[in-house]
C-alpha positions in Angstrom: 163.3 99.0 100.2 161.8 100.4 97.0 160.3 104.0 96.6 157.1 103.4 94.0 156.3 106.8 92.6 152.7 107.7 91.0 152.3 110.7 89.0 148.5 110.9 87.9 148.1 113.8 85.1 143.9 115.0 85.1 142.5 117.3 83.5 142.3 119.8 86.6 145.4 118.9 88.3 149.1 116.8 88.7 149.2 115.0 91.6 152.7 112.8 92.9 152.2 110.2 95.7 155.6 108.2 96.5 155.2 105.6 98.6 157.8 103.4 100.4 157.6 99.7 100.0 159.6 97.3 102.1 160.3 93.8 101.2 157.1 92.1 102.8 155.2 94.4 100.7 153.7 96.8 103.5 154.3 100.7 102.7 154.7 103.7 103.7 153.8 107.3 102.0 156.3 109.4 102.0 155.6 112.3 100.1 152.8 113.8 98.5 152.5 116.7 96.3 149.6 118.1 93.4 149.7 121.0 91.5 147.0 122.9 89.5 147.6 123.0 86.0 143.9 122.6 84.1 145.4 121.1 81.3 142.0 121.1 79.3 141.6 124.6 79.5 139.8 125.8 76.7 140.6 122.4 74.5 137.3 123.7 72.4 135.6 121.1 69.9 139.0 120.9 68.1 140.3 118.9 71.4 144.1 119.9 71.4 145.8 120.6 74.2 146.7 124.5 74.4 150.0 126.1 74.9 149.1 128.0 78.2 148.3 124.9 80.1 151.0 122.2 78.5 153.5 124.6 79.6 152.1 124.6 83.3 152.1 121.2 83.2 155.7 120.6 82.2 156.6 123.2 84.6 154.8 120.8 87.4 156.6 117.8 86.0 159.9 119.1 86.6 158.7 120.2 90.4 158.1 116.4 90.7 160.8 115.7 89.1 163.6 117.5 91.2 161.6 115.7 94.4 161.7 111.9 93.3 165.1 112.5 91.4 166.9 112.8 94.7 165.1 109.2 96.2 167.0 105.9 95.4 165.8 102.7 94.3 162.6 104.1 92.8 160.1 102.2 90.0 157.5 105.0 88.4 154.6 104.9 86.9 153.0 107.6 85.5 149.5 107.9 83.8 147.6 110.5 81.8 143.9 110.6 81.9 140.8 112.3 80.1 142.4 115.4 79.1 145.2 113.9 76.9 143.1 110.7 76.2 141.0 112.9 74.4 143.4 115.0 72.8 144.0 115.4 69.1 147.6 116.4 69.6 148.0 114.0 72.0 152.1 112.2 70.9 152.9 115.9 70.1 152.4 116.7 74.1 153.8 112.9 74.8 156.8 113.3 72.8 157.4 117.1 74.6 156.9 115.4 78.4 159.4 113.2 77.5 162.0 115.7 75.7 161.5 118.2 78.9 161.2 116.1 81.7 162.1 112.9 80.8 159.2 110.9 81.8 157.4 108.5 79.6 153.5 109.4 80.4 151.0 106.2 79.9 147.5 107.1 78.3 145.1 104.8 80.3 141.6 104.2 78.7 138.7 105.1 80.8 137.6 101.5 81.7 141.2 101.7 83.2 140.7 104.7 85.3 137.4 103.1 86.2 138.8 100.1 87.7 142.1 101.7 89.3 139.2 103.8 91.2 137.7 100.7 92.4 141.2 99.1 93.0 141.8 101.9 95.4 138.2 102.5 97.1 137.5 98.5 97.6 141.1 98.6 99.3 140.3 101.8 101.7 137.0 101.3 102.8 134.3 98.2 103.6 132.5 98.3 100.5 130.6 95.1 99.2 128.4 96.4 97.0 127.8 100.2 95.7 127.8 102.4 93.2 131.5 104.0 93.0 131.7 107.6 91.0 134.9 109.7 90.2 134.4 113.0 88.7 137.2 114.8 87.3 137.8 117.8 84.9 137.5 116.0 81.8 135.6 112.8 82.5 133.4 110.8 84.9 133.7 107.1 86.2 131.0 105.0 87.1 132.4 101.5 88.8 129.3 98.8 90.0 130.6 96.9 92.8 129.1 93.4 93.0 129.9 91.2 96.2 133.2 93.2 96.2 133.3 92.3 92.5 134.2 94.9 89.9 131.1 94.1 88.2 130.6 97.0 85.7 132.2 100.3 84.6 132.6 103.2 82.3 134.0 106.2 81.8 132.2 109.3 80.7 133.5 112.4 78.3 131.9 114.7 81.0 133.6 116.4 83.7 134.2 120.1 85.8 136.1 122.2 83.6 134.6 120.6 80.0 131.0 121.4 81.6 132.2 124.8 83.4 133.7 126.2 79.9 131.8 124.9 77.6 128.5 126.2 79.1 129.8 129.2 80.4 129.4 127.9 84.0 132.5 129.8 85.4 131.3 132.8 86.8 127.5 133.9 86.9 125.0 131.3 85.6 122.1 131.9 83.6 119.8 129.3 84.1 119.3 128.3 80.1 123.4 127.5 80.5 122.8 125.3 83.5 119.9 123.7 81.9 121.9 122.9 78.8 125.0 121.7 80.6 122.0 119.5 82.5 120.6 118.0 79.7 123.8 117.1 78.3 125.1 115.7 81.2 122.0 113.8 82.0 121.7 112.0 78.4 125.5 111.0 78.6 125.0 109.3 82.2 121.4 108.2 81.0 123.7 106.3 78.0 124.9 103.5 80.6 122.2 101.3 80.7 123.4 99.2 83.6 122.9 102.3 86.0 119.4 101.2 86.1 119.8 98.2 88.4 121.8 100.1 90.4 118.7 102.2 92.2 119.0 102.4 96.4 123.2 101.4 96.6 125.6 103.1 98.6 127.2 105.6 96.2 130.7 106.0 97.1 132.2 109.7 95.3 135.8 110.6 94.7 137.6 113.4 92.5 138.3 116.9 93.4 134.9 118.7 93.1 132.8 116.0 95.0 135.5 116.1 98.0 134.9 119.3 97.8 131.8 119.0 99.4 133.1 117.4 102.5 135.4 119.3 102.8 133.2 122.4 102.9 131.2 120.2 105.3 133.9 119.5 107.7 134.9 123.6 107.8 131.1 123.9 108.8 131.9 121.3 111.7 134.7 123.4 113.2 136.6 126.4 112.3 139.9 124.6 113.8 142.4 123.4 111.3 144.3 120.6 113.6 140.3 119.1 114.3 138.8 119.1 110.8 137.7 115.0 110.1 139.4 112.9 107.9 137.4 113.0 104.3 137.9 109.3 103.9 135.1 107.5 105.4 132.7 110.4 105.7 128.7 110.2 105.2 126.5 112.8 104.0 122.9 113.3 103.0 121.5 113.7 99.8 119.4 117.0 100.9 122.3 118.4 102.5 124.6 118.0 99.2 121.3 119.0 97.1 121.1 122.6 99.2 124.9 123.2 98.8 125.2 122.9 95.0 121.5 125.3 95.0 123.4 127.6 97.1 127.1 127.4 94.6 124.6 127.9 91.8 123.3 131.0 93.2 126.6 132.2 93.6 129.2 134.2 91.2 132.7 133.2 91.3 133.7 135.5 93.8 131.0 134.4 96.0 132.1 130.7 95.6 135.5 131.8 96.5 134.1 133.1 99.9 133.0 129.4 100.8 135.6 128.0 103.4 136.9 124.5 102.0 136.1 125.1 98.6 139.3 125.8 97.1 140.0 129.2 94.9 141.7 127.6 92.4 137.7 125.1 91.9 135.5 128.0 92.1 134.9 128.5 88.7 134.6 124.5 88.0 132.7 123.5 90.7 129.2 123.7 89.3 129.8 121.4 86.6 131.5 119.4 88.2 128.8 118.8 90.4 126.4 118.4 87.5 127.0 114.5 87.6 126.9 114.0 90.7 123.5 115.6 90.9 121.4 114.1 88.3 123.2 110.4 89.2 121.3 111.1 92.7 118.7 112.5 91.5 118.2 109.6 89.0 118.8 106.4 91.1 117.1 107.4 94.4 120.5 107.8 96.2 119.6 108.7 99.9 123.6 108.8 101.5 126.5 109.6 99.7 130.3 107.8 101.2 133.6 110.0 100.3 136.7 108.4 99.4 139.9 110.0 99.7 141.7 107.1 97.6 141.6 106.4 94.1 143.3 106.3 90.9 146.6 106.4 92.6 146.2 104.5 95.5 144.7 101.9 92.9 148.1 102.0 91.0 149.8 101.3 94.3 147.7 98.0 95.3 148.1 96.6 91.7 151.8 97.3 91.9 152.0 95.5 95.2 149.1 92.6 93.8 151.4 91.7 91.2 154.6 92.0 93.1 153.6 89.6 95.3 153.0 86.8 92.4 
């Protein structure tokens, strides 16, 4: 028996999923645990990585830490994404992580990311062919799935908190700042030129501000905790996700914070980090959108157990 943990280090948050893996290669998750630490708070042009949040996320670290530490027989991998891919003092915060903690992090390109996404979505749920799209704080994934084929993908330098801050999309929004972060957003995603034979697929959304949607969904569904719907799965209209982000526009942070299953700690990130979702619908006549709650980790997991099996 082998305990495989995953530690996935965005932008927004840490997340740990340890899963236990017998000899036959089926598994089991044991433990699960994510913390907020926005590590690319206010990163500015000068992309470094600011005291504030490294030392949240070293703090975090050694949370996980004093929880896998305890478990025998365990193989980890840990990854870092957009935040520190981008980062200027990137082996300075490396070199600290493993000082502190320990733990030797693994800075995965964004065609990485991409395909880990489609490792763990293609794996979860009957996709053959779609459109797959993670947003996260620093950077969104675009995966083409071809016959079940990883057929094309990129990774994007656009994401909730670089949109939120950097066009003051945090709090109140003035509609030149929404219109700015648009237009931004919409040349980068405009940029992939293969999006445009992708008009009329399923699109299939993970990452922490497009759950967020179903989730708010569900909460409208029933006000009952123990019968809320699993995520995973879920289908929603493009109409009813257009209305929701026109309503979260309208609304200040405190009013965003009022919205059950839209969590506190994503109320002032949320509207740009629904700025890619909306102009990719927008843009490729996208009727239904399919929410996965498995991704990056879960794709680490099946490529573990892929090559395990050779």
């Amino acid at each position: 028996m082998l305990n495989l943990v995953v530690i996935d280090l965005g932008s927004n948050s840490v997340r740990m999923k340890i899963s236990e893996i017998d000899n036959y290669g089926s598994f089991n998750v044991i433990g699960y645990q994510k913390e907020y630490v926005r590590l690319s708070e206010n990163m500015g042009k000068e992309k470094t990585l600011k005291k504030e949040p490294v030392e949240r996320t070293i703090k975090a670290l050694k949370k996980f830490k004093s929880r896998y530490s305890k478990l025998e027989n365990t193989k980890i991998r840990a990854v870092a994404t957009a935040a520190v891919r981008q980062a200027a003092n990137q082996k300075e915060f490396l070199d600290l992580v493993e000082k502190e903690v320990g733990l030797k992090l693994e800075v995965i390109a964004g065609t990485t990311e991409a395909y880990l996404d489609y490792l763990g979505v293609v794996n979860t749920l009957p996709v053959k062919n779609g459109l797959i799209m993670d947003t996260g704080g620093a950077s969104t994934e675009l995966v083409w799935v071809n016959n079940g084929k990883c057929c094309e993908r990129v990774s994007l330098p656009i994401g909730a908190v670089l949109l939120s801050q950097n066009f003051n999309l945090t709090d109140e929004i003035k509609a030149s700042d929404l219109y700015q972060a648009m237009n931004l957003a919409g040349r980068t995603i405009s940029s992939t030129n293969w999006l445009s034979k992708v008009h009329n697929l399923p699109l299939i959304v993970l990452g922490g501000s497009n759950r967020t949607i179903a989730k708010i969904h569900r909460r409208e569904m029933t006000t009952n905790v123990d019968d809320l719907p699993d995520i995973h799965g879920m289908h929603l209209s493009t109409q009813y996700i257009f209305d929701l982000i026109t309503k979260l526009i309208s609304l200040d942070k405190e009013g965003r914070t009022q919205i059950p299953g839209l969590s506190k700690s994503r109320a002032d990130v949320i509207v740009g980090g629904l700025i890619p979702l909306s102009i990719v619908l927008r843009n490729l006549q996208i009727g239904e959108v399919i929410f996965s709650n498995h991704g990056l980790r879960d794709g680490l997991l099946y490529e573990f157990l892929a090559k395990r099996t050779i």
